[in-house]
N, C-alpha and C positions, 0 to 999 in steps of 0.2 A: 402139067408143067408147074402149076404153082396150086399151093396148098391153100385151105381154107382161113380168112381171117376170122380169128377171133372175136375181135371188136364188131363185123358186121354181123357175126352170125347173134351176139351178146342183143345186138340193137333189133334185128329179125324176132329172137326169141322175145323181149320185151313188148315190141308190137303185137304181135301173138296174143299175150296175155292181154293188152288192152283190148284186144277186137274180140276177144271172148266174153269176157265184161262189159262190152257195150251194150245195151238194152235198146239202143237205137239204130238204126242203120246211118243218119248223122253221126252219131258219134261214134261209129266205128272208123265213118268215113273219114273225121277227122284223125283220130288215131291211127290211120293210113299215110295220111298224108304228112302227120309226126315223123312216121317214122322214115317215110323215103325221104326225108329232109336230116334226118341224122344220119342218113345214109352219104347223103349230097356233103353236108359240113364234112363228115370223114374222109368223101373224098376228094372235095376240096381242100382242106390237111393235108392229104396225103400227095397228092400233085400238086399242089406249091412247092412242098419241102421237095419232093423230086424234081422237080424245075430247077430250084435254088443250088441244087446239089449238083448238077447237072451243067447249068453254069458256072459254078465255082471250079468247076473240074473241065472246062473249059469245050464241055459237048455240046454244043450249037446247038444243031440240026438236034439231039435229045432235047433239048429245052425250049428248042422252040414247038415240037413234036408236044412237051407234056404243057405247052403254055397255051396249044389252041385246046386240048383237052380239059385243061384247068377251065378256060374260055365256059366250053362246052358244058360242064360242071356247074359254074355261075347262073348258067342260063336257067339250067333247069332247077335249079334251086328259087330261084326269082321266079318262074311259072308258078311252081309246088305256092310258095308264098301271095301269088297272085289268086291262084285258087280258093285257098284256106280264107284271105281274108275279103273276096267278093261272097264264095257262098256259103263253103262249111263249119270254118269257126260262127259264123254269122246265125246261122241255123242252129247248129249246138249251144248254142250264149241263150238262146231263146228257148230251149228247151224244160220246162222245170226242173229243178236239181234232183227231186226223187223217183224222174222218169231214168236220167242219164244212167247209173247202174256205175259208170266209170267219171273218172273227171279226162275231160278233155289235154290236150297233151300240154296246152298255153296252160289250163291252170293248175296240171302235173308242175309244169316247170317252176312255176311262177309258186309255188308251197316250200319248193325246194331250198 
């Protein structure tokens, strides 16, 4: 019914390369955890704006359908974030930098 996106398959293939790079199993881990969070933010993006849309266009029951889903979306991106920062950014930070092979995905971002 509905074709491949783009954007998550872009974020897939980037993960990829970072967990092939990893020299650690930390740091792959965190580079996991990167990337189902780019996953989460996209689709968060993307069920808001369907929500918003959805309301303006004056479909309830659609909007409130994409608004517990949006919910649902939050949630897990708040876990992913709970994760990262109790044990695997935590563990990766601690790693020496000529073990890691990759940089983790916080200070991928954070070069950028």
């Amino acid at each position: 019914m509905f074709g491949t996106c783009d954007a998550i398959e872009g974020i897939l293939k980037e993960a990829e390369e970072l967990m092939k790079e990893a020299k650690t199993d930390t740091v792959r881990d965190a580079a996991m955890v990167g990337a189902a969070q780019a996953v989460e933010h996209y689709e968060i993006f993307r069920y808001g704006t369907l929500m918003a849309w959805a309301s303006k266009l004056g479909m309830d029951d659609a909007a409130d359908l994409l608004g517990e889903t949006l919910a649902e979306e939050k949630a897990t991106d708040k876990a992913l974030s709970e994760l990262a920062e109790s044990e695997i950014n935590v563990e990766a930070d601690d790693l020496p930098e000529k073990h890691e092979g990759a940089m983790t995905a916080k200070k991928r971002a954070a070069s950028k």
